[in-house]
C-alpha positions, 0 to 999 in steps of 0.5 A, a space after each residue: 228726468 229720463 224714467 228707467 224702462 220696465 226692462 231696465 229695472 228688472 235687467 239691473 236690480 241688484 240681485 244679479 251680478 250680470 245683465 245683458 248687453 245690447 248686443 246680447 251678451 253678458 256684462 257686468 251688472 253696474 248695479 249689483 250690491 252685495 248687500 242684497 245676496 249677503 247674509 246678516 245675523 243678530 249681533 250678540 252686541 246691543 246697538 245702544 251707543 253704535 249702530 250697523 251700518 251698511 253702504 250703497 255704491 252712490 257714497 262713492 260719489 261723494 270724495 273721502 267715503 271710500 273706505 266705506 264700501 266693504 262689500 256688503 259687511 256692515 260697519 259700527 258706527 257712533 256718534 251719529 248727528 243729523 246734517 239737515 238736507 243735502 243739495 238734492 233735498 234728502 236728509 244726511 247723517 254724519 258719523 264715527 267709525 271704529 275709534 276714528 275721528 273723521 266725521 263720514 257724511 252720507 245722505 239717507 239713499 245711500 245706506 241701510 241700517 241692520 239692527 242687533 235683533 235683525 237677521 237678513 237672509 238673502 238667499 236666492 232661493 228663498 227671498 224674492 227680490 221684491 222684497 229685497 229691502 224689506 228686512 233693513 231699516 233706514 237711519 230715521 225709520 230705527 228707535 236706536 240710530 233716531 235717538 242717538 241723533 237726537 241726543 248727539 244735536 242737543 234736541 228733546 225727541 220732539 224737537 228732532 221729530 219735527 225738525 226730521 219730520 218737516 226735512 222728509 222729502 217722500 211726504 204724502 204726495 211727493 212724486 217719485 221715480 223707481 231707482 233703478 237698480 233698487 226698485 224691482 217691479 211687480 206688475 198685476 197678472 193682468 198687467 204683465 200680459 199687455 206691458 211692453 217691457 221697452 216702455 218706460 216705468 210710470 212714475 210714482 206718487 207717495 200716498 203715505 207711511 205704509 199701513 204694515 205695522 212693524 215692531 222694529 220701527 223700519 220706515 216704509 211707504 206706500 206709493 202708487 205707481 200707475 195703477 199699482 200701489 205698493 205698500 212697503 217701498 223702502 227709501 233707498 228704492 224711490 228717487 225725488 221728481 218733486 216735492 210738494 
């Protein structure tokens, strides 16, 4: 696995709709996500029976998921059920949408979950892009969206714990890789001063669940990358080199 250079991370995180090119000009960002500059508000609804769901660019990888790119709008989903892993070892959901009966199948790096109580601002100006990711939830990590899959496959909370629980693939050890276009990285003063931004990123080790308490249950990680250890890494921004 080829890893992302320190330049290749920061030129293509997903803030920026444009980037340079190699020959010095300016082109399109094929990393850009309008999620990361779009403002989300609390949602007057609870999310008991549905949740807000929004949709990286990789579901489109996958034939039939195209109408659920919406730049960057949040979608209600129902029905949610949990599908085991996908090929490349990340877990899957399924789901509903609106009062539709297709049944959409995403794995858990390719969506973001927006609880009601949750307001993201992602003005530039005020948000830095390391912490882009910090204000969404993923599907496992949120009470609402855990307890519907659960109900949904017929388990108790501790039968799906342990089913989810074993099928994790950043368990503590596991070796990742900054995905580029997600992961934005943050070198010490120290660092910065000798990096040579050509080199490629270190890849990274999951130490654990990040020790950041959070009252809405998003699911964070404490990972180790070189010698910098980042304490709230999202799963949409690590990539799986190995699992133990």
């Amino acid at each position: 696995m080829s890893l992302p250079t320190w330049s290749d991370l920061i030129s293509s995180f997903c803030t920026e709709d444009t980037m340079d090119s190699d020959q010095g000009k300016k082109i399109a960002n094929p990393f850009h996500e309008e999620v990361a500059t779009r403002r989300y508000n609390y949602s007057p609804a609870t999310d008991i029976s549905a949740v807000r769901l929004v949709f990286l660019k990789g579901v489109l990888e996958q034939k039939g998921n195209n109408t659920l790119r919406r730049s960057g709008r949040f979608i209600w989903c129902k029905n949610l059920r949990y599908e085991g892993r996908s090929p490349k070892g990340l877990r899957q959901l399924s789901f509903t949408v609106d009062k539709g009966q297709k049944r959409f199948t995403v794995s858990e790096d390719n969506v973001l979950c927006v609880p009601s109580k949750i307001y993201v601002n992602n003005n530039r100006y005020f948000r830095q892009r390391e912490k882009t990711f910090s204000s969404f939830s993923s599907v496992f990590g949120y009470k609402n969206s855990y307890k519907k899959m659960a109900i949904n496959g017929g388990y108790t909370l501790e039968e799906f714990h342990e089913i989810v629980d074993k099928d994790n693939p950043f368990k503590p050890g596991a070796l990742v890789a900054p995905r580029l276009g997600y992961f934005y990285p943050q070198p010490s003063p120290e660092q910065a001063a000798v990096i040579d931004k050509n080199q490629q990123h270190p890849c990274g080790i999951v130490l654990g669940p990040s020790f950041l308490d959070d009252y809405i249950g998003r699911e964070f990680y404490r990972v180790r990358f070189g010698s910098t250890t980042y304490e709230r890494v999202h799963p949409v921004q690590m990539e799986i080199i190995n699992e133990v």
